[in-house]
N, C-alpha and C positions, 0 to 999 in steps of 0.2 A: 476294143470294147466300146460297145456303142454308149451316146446317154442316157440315163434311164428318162423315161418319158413321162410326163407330168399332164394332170388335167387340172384346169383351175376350175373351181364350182364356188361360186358365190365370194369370193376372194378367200380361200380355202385353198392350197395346193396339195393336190395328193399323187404322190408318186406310184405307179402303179409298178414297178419294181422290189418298193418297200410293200406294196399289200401283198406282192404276190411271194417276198419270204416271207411274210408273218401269214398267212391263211393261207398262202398255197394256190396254184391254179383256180381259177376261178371254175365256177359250174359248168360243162359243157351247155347244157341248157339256157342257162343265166347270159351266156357267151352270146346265143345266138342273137341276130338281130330279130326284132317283134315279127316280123314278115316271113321270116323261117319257120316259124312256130306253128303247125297246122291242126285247129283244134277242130274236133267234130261238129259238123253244121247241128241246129237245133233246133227238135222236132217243133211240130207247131204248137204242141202246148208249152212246151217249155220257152217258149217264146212269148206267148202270152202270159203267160205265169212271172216272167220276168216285168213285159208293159204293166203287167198290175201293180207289182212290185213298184215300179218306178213313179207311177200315178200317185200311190199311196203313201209315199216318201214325200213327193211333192205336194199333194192336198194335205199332210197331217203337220208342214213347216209352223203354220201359226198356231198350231194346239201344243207345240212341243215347246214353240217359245214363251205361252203364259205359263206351262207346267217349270219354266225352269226358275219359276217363284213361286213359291208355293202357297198358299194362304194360310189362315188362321187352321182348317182341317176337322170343321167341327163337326162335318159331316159324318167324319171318319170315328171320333168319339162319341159321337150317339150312337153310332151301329156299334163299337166296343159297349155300352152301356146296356145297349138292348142284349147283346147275345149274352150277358148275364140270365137273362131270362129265359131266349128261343134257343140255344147250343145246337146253332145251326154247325152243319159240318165245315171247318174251316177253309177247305178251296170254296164252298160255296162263298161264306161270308165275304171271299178274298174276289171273289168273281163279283157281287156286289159290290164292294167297297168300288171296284174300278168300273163298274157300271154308274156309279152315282158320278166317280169323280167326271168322267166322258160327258155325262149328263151337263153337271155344272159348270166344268170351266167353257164346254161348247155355245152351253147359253151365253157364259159371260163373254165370248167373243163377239156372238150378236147382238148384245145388250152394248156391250161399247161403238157399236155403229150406231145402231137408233137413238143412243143417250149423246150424240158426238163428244164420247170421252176422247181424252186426251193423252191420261196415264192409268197404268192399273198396274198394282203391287207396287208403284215407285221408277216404275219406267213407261216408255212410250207404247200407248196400246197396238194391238197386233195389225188394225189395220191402217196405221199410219205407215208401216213397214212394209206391209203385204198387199195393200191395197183392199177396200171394199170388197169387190169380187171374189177376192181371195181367201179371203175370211171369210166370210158367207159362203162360199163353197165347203171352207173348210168346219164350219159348225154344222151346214147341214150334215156333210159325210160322216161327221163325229156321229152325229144323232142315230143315226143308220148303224154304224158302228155299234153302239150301246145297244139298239135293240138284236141285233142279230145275238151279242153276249148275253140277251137272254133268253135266245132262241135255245143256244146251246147249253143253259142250263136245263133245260128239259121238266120245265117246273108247268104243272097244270093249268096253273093262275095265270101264266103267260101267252 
């Protein structure tokens, strides 16, 4: 009987004898090495649609790291306030709500380069992290952002 053979991962040893009674054969597919694997090439748009994809992960980094502190939100309570009054249709209000927030925290990305802030909400501002450039890229593309969200409300005024 041979030994059962062991792989260490991060000072972890796992016996792949003991996985393979308790689950069983592994996936044939799972099995293969990545290089086996033959996925369909991808059309040209889907190609691009992906670059976009990727651009847009990477220019939205500093808008995602002010939102993961949130502010005071007063913005958000005047629009509950008023639609007391307008009983606007609720994905609209909800399509607003995120149009203003886009608005505001994009500004306060570029107001922290012009004012050479420091911190905002309690920690270091985005482009101490991200660099000038980066931030500034990334308020403008917000801004853009927001207006197209009101392109596709499809409202007159806009």
């Amino acid at each position: 009987m041979s030994e059962p053979e062991e792989k260490s991962v991060s000072s972890i040893v796992v016996s792949t004898d003991n996985y393979r009674s308790t689950y069983g054969p592994p996936s044939p597919i799972l099995a293969k090495e990545p290089q086996d694997i033959q996925l369909p090439p991808l059309t040209r748009e889907e190609s691009i649609e992906q670059d976009r994809h990727r651009v847009h992960k990477i220019l939205m980094e500093p808008f995602r790291y002010v939102l993961e502190r949130p502010g005071k939100d007063v913005r958000n309570l005047l629009l509950e306030a008023f639609q007391a009054w307008v009983h606007c249709p609720l994905e609209v209000l909800i399509a607003i709500k995120e149009i203003i927030s886009m608005l505001h925290n994009g500004s306060l990305l570029i107001d922290d380069i012009e004012d050479k802030s420091l911190m905002r909400r309690g920690r270091p501002v985005a482009h101490k992290i991200y660099g000038e450039a980066s931030v500034i890229n990334c308020g403008n593309y917000v801004y853009f952002q927001a207006m197209d969200a009101c392109r596709k409300l499809k409202s007159p005024q806009v």
